[in-house]
C-alpha positions in Angstrom: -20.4 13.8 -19.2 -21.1 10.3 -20.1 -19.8 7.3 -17.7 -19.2 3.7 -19.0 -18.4 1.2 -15.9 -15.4 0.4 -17.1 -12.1 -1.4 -14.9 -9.1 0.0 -16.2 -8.4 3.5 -16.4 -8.5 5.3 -19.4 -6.2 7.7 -20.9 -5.8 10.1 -24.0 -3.5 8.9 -26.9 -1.0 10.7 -28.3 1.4 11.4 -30.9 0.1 8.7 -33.4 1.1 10.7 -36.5 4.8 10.0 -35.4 4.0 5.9 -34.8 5.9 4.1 -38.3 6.8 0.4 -38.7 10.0 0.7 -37.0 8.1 1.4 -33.7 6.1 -2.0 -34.4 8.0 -4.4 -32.2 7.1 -7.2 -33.5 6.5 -6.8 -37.0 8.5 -4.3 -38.7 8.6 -6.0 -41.8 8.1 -3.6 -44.7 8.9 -5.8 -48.1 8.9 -4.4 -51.5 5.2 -5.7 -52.7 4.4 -6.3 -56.3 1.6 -7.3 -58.1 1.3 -8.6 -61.5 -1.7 -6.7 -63.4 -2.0 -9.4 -66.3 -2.1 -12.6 -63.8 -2.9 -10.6 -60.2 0.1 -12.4 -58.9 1.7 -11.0 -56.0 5.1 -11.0 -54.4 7.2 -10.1 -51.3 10.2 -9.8 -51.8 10.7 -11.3 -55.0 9.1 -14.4 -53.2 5.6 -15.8 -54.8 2.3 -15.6 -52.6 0.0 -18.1 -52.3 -3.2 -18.6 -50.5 -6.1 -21.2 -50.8 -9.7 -19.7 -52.1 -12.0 -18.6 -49.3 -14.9 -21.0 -48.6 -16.8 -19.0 -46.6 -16.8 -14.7 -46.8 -18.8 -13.9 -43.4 -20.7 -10.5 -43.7 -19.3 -10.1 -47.5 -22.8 -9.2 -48.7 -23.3 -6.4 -46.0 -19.8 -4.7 -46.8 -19.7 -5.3 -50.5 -16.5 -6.9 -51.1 -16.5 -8.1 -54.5 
């Protein structure tokens, strides 16, 4: 087979179907989302989200994202 010079060992993963948010240690948060379809507000919780526009959308033209 093919070699890669690699430190650390590598190892097969396994059971990943079985992996939820509960195994997440540190972020298990799972909050009811909704999303306004008139305004495109969306909540958390019940609890307004908010972000400022992005200036600057690096690689946006060679993934199409708008």
């Amino acid at each position: 087979g093919e070699r890669y010079s690699l430190t650390k060992e590598l190892v097969a993963v396994t059971n990943t179907r079985g992996i939820g948010k509960k195994d997440l240690v540190l972020n298990d948060a799972t909050p009811h989302v909704e999303v306004n379809p008139e305004t495109y507000e969306v909540r958390a919780d019940g609890e307004l989200l908010t972000c400022q526009p992005a200036t600057e959308l690096p690689m946006a033209q060679r993934y199409f994202l708008f």
